[in-house]
MDAnalysis code that builds the backbone (N, CA, C; Angstrom):
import MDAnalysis as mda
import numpy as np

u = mda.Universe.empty(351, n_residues=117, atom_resindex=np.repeat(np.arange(117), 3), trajectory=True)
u.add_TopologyAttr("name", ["N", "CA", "C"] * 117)
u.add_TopologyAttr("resid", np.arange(1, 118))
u.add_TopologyAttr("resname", ["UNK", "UNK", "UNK", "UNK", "UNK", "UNK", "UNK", "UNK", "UNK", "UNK", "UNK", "UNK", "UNK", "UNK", "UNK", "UNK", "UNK", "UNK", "UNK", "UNK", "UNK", "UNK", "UNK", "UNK", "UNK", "UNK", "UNK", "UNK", "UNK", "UNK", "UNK", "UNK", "UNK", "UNK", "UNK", "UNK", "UNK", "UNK", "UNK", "UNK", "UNK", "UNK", "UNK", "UNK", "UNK", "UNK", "UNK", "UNK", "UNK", "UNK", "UNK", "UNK", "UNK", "UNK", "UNK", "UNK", "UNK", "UNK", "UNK", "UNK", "UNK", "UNK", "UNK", "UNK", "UNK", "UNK", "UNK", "UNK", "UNK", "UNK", "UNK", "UNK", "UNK", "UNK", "UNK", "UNK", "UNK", "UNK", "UNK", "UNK", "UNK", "UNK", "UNK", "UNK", "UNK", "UNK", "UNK", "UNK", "UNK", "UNK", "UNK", "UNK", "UNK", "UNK", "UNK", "UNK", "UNK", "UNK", "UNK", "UNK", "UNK", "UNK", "UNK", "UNK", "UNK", "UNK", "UNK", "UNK", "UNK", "UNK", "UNK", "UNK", "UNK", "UNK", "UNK", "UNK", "UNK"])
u.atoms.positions = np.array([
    [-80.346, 13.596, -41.519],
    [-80.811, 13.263, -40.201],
    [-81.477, 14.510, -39.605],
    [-82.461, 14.064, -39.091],
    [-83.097, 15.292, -38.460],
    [-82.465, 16.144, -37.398],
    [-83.142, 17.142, -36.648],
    [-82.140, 17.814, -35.606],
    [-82.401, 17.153, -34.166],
    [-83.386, 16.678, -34.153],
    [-83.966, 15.981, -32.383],
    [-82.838, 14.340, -32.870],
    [-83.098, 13.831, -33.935],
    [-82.195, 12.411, -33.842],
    [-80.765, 12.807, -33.830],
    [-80.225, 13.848, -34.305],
    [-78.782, 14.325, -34.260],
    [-78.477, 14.509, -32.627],
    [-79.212, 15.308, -32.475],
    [-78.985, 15.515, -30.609],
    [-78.996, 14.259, -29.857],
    [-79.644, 13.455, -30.101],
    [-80.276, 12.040, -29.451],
    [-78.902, 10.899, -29.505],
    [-78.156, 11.637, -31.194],
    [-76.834, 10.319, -31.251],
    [-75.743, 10.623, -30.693],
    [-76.126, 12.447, -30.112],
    [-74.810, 13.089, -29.963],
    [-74.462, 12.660, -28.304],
    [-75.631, 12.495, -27.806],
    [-75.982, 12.032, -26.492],
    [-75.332, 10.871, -26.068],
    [-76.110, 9.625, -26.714],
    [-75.792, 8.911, -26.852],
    [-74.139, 8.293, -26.912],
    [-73.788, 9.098, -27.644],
    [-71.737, 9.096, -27.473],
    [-71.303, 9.871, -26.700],
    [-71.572, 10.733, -26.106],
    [-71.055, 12.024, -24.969],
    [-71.335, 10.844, -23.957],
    [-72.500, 10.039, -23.507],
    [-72.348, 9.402, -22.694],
    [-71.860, 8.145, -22.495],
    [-71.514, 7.121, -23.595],
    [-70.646, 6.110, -23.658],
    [-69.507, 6.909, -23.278],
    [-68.999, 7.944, -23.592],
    [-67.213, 8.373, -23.542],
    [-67.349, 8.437, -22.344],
    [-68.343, 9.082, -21.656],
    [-67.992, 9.729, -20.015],
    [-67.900, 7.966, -19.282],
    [-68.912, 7.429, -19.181],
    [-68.871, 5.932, -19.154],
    [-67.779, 5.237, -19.040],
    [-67.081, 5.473, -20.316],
    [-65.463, 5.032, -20.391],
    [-64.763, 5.864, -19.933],
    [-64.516, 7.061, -19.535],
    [-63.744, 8.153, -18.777],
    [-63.782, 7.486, -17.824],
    [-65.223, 7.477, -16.942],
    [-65.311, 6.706, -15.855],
    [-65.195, 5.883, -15.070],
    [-64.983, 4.994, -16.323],
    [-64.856, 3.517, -15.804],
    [-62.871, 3.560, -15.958],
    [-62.776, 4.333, -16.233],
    [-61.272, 4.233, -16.495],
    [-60.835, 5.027, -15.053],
    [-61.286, 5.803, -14.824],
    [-61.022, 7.147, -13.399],
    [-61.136, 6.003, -12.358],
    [-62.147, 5.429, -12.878],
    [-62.801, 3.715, -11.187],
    [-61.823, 2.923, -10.860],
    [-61.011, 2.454, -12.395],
    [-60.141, 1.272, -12.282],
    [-59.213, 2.045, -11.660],
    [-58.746, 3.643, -11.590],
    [-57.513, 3.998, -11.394],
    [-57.405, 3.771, -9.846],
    [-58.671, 4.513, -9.649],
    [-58.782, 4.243, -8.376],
    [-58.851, 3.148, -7.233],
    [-59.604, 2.188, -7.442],
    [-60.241, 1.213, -7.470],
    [-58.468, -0.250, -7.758],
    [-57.711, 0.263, -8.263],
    [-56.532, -0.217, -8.712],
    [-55.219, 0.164, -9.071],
    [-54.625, 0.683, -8.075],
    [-53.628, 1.313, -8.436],
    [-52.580, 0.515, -9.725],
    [-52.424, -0.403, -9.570],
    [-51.675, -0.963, -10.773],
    [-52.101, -1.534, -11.982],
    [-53.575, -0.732, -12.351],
    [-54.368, -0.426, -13.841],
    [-53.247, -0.054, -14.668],
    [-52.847, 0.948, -13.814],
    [-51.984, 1.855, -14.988],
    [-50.648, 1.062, -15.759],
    [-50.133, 0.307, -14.455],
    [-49.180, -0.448, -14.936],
    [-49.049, -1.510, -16.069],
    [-50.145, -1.685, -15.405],
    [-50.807, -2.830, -16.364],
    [-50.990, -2.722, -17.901],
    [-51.445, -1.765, -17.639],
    [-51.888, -0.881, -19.354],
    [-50.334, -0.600, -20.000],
    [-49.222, -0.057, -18.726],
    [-48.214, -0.259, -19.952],
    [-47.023, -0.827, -20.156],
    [-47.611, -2.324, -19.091],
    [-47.112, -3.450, -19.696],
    [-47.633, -4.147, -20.613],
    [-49.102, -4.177, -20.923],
    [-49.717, -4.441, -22.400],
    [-49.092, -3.768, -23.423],
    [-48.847, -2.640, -23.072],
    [-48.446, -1.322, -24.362],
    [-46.980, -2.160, -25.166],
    [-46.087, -2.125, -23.582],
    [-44.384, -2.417, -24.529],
    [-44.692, -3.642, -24.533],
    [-45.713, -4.757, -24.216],
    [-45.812, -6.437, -24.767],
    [-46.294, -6.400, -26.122],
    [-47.048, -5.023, -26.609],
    [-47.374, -4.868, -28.075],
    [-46.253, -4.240, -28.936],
    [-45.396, -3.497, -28.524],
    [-44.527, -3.046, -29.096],
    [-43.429, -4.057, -29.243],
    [-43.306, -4.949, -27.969],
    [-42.055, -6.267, -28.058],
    [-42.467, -6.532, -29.524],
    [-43.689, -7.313, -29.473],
    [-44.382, -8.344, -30.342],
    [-44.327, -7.737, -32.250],
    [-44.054, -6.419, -31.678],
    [-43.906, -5.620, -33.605],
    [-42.832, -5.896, -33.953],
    [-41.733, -4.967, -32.640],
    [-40.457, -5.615, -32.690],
    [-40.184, -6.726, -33.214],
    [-40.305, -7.846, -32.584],
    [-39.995, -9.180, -32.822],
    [-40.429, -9.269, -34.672],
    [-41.817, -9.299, -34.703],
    [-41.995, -9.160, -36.129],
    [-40.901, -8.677, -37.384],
    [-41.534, -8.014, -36.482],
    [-40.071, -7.068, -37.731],
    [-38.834, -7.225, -37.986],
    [-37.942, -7.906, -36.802],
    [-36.632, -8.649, -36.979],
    [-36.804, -9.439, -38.059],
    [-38.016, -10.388, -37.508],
    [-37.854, -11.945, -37.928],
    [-37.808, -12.129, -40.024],
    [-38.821, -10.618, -40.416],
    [-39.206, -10.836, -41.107],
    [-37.903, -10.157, -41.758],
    [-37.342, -9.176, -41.354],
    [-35.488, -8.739, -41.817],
    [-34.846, -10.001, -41.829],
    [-34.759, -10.871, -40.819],
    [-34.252, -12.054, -40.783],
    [-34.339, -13.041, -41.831],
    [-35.654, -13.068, -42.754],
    [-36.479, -13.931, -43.475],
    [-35.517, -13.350, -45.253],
    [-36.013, -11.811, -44.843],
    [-35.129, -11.149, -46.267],
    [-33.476, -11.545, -46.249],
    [-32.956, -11.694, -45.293],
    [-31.701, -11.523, -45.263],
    [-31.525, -13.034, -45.515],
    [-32.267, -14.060, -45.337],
    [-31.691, -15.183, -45.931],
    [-32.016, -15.449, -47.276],
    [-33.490, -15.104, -48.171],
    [-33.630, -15.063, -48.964],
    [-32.383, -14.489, -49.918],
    [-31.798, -13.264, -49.080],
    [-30.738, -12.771, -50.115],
    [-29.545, -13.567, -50.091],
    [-29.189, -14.450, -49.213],
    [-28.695, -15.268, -49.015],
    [-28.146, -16.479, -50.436],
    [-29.833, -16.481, -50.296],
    [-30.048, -17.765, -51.161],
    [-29.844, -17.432, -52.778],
    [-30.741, -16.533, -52.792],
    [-29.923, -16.179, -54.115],
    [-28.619, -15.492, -54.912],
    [-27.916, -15.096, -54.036],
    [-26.410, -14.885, -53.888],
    [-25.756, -16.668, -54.103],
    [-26.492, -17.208, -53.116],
    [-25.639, -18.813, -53.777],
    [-26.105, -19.241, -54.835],
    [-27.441, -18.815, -55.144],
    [-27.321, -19.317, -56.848],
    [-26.965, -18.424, -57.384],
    [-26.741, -17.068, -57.391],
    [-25.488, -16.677, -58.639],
    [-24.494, -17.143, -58.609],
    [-23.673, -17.466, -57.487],
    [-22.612, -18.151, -57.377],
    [-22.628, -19.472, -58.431],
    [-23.688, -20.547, -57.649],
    [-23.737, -21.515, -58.546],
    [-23.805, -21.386, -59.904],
    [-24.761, -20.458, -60.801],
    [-24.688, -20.389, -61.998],
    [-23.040, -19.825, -62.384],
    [-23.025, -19.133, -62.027],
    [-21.507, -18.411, -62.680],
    [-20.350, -19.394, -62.510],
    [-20.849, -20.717, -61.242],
    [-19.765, -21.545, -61.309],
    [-20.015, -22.821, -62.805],
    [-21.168, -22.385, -63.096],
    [-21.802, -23.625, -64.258],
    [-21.119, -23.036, -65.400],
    [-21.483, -21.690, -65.545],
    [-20.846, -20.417, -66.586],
    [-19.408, -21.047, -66.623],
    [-18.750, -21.117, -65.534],
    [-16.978, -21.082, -65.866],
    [-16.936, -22.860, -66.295],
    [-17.541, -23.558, -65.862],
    [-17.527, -24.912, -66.145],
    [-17.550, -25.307, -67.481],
    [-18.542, -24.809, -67.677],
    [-18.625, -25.070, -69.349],
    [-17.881, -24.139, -70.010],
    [-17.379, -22.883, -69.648],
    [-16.397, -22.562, -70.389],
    [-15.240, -23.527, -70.241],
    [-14.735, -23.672, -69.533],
    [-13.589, -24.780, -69.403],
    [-13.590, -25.732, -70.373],
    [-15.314, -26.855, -70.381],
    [-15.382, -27.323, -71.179],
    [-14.931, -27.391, -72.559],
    [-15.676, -26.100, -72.741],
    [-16.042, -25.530, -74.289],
    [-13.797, -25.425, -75.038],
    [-13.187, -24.603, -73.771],
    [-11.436, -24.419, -73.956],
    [-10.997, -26.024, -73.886],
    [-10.877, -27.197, -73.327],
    [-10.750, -28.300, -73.182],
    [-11.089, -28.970, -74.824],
    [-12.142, -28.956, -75.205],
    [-13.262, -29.554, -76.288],
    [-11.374, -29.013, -77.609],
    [-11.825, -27.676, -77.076],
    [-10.916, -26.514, -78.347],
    [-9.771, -27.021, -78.627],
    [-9.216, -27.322, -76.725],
    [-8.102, -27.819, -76.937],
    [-7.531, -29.004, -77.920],
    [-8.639, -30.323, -77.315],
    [-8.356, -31.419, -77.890],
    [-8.715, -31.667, -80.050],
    [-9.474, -30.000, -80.017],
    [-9.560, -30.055, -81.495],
    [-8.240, -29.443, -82.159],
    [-7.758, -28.960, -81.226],
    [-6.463, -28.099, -81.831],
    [-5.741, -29.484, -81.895],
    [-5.496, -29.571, -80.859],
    [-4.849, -30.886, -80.624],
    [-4.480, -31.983, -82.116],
    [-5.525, -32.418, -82.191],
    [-5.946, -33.360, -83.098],
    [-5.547, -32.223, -84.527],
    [-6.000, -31.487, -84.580],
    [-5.655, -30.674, -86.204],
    [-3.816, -30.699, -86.340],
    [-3.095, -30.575, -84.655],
    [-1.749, -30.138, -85.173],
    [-1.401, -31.732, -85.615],
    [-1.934, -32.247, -84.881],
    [-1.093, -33.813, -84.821],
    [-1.450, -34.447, -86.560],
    [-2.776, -33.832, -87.058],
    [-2.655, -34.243, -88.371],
    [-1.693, -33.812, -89.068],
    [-1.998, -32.410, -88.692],
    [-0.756, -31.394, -89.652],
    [0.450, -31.943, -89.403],
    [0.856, -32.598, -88.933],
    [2.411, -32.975, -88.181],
    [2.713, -34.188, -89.137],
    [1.267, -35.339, -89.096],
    [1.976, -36.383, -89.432],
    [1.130, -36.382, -91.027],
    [0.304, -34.837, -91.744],
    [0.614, -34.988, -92.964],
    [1.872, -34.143, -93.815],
    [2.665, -33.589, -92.755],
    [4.236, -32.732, -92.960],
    [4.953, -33.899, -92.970],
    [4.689, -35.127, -92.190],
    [5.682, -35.831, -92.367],
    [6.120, -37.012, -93.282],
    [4.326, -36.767, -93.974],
    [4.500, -38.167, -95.011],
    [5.384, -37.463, -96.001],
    [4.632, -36.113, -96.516],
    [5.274, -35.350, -96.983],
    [6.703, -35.528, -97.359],
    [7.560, -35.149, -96.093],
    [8.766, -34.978, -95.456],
    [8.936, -36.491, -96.569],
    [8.605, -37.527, -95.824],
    [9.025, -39.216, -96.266],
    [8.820, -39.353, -97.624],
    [7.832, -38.739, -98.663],
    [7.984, -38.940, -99.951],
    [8.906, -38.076, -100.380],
    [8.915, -37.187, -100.253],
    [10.631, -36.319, -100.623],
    [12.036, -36.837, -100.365],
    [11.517, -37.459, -99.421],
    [13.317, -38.533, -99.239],
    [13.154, -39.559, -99.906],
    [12.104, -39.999, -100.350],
    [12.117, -41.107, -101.171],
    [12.313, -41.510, -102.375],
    [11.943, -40.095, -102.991],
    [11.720, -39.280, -104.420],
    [13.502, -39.022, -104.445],
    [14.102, -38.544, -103.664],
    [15.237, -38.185, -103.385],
    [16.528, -39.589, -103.981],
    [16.019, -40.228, -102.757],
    [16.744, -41.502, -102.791],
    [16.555, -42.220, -103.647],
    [15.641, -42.857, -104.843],
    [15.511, -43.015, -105.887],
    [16.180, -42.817, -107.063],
])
């Protein structure tokens, strides 16, 4: 950029700012409760982050929520079917002694028979 257009942009913003200096010095004057105003906008922007920011802690904290009840749930599926799986075991044990029992006992009955003979 040349040096006359550099001066020309520098201008150009030195006098928008004073402009806005100005117009800000006018309202003060011109309005005593500008100022207030400005910082009740300020903490209505800060409420509004605030709030954000709970809601969205709020949002995580149920999410963690939620998946805390499905570990729960799975680990309650986990013990279920283990149960199952000990139950299943049981009724195979079950069934193996009761053979073993009543092939001890034919057993048992041909030896007394063999006996008694």
């Amino acid at each position: 950029m040349s040096y006359k257009l550099t001066n020309i942009v520098l201008k150009i913003a030195a006098s928008v700012v004073s402009l806005d200096c100005g117009h800000l010095g006018n309202a003060l004057k011109s309005n005593p409760g500008y100022l207030k105003l400005r910082r009740i906008r300020a903490a209505q922007s800060v409420s509004n982050t605030v709030r954000l920011i709970i809601k969205i802690m709020i949002m995580i904290m149920i999410m963690m929520m939620m998946m805390m009840m499905m570990m729960m749930m799975i680990m309650i599926l986990i013990t279920m079917t283990m149960m199952i799986m000990i139950i299943d075991l049981s009724v195979v044990l079950i069934q193996v002694c009761w053979i073993t029992f009543t092939v001890c006992l034919q057993l048992l009955l041909d030896r007394l028979s063999c006996l008694t003979q």
